[in-house]
DRENPA-3360 file (N, C-alpha, C; in nm, 2 decimals, always signed):
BEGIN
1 = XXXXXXXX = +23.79/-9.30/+1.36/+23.82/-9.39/+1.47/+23.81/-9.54/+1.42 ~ +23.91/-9.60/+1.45/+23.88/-9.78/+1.43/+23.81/-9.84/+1.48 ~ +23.75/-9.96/+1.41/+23.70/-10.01/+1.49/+23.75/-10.20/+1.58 ~ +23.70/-10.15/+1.72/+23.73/-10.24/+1.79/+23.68/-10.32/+1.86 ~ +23.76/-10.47/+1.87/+23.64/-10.56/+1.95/+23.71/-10.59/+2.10 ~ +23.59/-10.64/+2.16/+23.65/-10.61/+2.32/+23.55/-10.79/+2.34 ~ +23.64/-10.85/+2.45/+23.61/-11.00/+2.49/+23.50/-10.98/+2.61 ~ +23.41/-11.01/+2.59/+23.28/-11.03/+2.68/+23.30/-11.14/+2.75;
9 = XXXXXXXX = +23.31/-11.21/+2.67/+23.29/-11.39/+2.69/+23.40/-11.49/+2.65 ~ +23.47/-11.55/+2.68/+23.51/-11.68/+2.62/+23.52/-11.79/+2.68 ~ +23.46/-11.89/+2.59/+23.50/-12.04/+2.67/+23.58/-12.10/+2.57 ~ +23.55/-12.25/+2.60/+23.61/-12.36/+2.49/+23.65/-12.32/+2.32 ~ +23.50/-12.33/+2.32/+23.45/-12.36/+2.13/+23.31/-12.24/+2.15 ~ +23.36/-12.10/+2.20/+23.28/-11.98/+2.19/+23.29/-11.87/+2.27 ~ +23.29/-11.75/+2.18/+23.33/-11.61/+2.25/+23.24/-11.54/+2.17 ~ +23.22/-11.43/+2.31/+23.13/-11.28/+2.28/+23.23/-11.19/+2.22;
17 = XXXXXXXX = +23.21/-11.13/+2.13/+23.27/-10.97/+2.12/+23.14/-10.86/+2.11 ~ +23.20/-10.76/+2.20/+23.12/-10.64/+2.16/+23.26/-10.57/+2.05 ~ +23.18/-10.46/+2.00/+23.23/-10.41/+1.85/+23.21/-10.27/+1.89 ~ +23.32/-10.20/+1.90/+23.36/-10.07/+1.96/+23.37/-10.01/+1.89 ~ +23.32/-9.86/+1.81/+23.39/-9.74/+1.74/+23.31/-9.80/+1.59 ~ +23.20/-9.90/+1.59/+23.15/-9.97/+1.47/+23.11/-9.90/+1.37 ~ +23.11/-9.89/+1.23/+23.04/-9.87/+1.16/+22.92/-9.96/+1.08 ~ +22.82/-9.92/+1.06/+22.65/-10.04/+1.07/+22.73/-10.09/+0.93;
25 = XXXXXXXX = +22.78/-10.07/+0.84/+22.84/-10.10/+0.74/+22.99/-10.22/+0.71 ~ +22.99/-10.24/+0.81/+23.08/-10.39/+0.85/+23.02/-10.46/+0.88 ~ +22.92/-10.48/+0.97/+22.87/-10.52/+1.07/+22.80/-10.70/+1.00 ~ +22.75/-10.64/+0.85/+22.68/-10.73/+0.82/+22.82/-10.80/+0.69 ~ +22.88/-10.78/+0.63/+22.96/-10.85/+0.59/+23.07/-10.92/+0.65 ~ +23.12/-10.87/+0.79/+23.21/-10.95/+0.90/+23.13/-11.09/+0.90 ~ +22.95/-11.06/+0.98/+22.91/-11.17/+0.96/+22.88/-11.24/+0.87 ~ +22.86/-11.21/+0.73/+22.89/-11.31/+0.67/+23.00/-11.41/+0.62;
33 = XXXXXXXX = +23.11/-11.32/+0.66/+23.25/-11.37/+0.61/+23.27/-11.51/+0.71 ~ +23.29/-11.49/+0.88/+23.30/-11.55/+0.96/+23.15/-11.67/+0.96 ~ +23.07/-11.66/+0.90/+22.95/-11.75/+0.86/+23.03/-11.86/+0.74 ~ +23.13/-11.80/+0.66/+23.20/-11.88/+0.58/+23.30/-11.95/+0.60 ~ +23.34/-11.97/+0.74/+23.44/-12.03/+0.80/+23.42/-12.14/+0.83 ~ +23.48/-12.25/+0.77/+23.42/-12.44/+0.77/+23.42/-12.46/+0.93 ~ +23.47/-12.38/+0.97/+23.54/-12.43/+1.14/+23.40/-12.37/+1.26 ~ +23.33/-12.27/+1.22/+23.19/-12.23/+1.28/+23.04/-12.31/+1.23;
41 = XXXXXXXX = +23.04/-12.34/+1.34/+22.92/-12.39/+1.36/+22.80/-12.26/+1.41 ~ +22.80/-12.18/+1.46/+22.68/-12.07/+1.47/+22.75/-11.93/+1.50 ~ +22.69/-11.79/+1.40/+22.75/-11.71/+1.43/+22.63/-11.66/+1.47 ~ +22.62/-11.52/+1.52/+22.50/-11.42/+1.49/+22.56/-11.27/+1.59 ~ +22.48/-11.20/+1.58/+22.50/-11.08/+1.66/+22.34/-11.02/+1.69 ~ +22.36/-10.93/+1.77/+22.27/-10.84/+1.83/+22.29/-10.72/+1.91 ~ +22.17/-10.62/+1.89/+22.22/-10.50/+1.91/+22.08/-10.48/+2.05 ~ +22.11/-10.48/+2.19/+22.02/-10.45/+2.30/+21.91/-10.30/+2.22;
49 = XXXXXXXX = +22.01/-10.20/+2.23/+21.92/-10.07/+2.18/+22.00/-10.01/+2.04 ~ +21.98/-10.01/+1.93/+22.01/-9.94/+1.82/+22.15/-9.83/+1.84 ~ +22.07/-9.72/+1.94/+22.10/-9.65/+1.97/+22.21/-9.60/+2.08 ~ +22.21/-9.65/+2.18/+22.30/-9.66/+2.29/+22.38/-9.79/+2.35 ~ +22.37/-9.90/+2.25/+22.45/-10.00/+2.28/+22.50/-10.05/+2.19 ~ +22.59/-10.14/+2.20/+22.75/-10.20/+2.09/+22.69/-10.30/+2.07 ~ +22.70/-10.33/+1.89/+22.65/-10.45/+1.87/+22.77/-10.57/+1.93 ~ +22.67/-10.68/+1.99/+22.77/-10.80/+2.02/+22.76/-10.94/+1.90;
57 = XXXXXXXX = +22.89/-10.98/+1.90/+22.93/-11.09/+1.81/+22.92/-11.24/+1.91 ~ +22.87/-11.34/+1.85/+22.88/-11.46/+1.92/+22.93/-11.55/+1.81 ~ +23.05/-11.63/+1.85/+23.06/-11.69/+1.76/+23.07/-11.85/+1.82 ~ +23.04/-11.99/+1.77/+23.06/-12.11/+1.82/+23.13/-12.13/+1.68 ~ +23.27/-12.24/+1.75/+23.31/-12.31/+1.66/+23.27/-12.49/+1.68 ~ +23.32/-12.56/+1.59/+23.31/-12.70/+1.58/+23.46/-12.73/+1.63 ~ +23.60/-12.69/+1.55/+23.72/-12.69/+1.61/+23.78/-12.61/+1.61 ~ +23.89/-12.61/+1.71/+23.97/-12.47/+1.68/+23.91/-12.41/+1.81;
65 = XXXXXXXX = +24.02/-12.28/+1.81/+23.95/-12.16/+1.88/+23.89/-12.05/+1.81 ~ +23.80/-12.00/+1.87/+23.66/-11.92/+1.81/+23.76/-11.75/+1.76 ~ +23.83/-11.77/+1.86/+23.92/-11.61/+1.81/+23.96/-11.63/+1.68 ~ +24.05/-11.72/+1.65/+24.08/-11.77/+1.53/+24.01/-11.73/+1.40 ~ +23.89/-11.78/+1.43/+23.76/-11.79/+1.32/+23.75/-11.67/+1.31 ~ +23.77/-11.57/+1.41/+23.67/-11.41/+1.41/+23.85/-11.36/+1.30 ~ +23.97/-11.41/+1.34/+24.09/-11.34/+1.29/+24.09/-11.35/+1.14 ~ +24.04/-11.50/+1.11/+24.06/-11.54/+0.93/+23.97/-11.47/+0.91;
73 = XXXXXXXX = +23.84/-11.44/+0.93/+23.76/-11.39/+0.86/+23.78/-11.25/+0.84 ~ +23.83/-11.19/+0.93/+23.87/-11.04/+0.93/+23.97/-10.99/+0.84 ~ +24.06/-11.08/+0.82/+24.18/-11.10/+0.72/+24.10/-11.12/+0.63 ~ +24.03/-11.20/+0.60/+23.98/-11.21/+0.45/+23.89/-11.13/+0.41 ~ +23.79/-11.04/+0.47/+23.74/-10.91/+0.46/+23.81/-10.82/+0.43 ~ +23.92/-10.79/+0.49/+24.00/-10.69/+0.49/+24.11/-10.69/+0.30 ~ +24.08/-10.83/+0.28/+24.18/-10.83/+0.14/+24.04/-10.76/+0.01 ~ +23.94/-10.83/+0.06/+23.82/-10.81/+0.00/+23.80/-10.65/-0.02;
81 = XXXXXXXX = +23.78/-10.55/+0.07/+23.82/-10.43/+0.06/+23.92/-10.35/+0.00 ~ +24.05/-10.42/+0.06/+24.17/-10.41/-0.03/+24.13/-10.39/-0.20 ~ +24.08/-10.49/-0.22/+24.02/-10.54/-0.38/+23.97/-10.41/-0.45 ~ +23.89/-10.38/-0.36/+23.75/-10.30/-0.40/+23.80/-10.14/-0.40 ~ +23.90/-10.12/-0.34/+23.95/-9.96/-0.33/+24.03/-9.97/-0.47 ~ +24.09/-10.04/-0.50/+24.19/-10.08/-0.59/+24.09/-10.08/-0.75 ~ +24.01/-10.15/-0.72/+23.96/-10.17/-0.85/+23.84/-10.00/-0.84 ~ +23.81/-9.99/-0.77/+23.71/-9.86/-0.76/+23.83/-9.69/-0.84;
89 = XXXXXXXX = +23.91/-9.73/-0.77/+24.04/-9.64/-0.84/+24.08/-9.65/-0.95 ~ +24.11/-9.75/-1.01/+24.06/-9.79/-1.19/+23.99/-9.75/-1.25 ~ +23.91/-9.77/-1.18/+23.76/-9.77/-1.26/+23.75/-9.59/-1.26 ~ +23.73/-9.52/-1.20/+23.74/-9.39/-1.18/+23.86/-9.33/-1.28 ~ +24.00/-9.40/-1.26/+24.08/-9.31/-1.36/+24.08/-9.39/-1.48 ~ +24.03/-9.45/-1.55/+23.94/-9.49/-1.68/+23.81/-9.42/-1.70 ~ +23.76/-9.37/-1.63/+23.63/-9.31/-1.63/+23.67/-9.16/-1.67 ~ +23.76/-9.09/-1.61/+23.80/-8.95/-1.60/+23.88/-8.93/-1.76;
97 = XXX = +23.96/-9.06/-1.80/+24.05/-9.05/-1.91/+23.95/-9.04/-2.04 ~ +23.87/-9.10/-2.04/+23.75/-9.10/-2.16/+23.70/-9.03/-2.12 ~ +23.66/-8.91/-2.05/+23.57/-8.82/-2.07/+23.62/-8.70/-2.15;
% end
């Protein structure tokens, strides 16, 4: 299943997302990606119960709109991955060839 964000909150220069269908394994490099966006001023998230609730995303920007910020960063995660399948696949049929 994908995963998906759903709008809690939005104003001006900040929006909630809750994170639907999540894996704990995004969770912390989204935030750091969108932490690297010159246009944010404070990100963070939190999870109420581990167990039975959706982590939520808060993001403030300085300019711009805050969707924006959560969209580049997502794009540029997503090439980052891209990367890593690609080179992980290499790496494996180089690994298989020499044995």
């Amino acid at each position: 299943m994908d995963c998906q964000l759903r709008v809690l909150n939005k104003e001006k220069n900040s929006i909630t997302l809750e994170m639907l269908n999540y894996d704990n394994t995004i969770l912390r490099p989204l935030m750091d990606e969108i932490l690297k966006d010159e246009q944010v001023e404070e990100a963070r998230y939190y999870i109420k119960h581990p167990i039975i609730d959706n982590p939520e995303i808060y993001v403030k920007v300085k300019t711009g709109k805050p969707q924006a910020a959560v969209k580049r960063s997502i794009k540029r995660l997503s090439k980052v991955y891209e990367t890593l399948e690609t080179d992980l696949a290499k790496e494996q049929k180089r690994l298989l060839e020499s044995s």
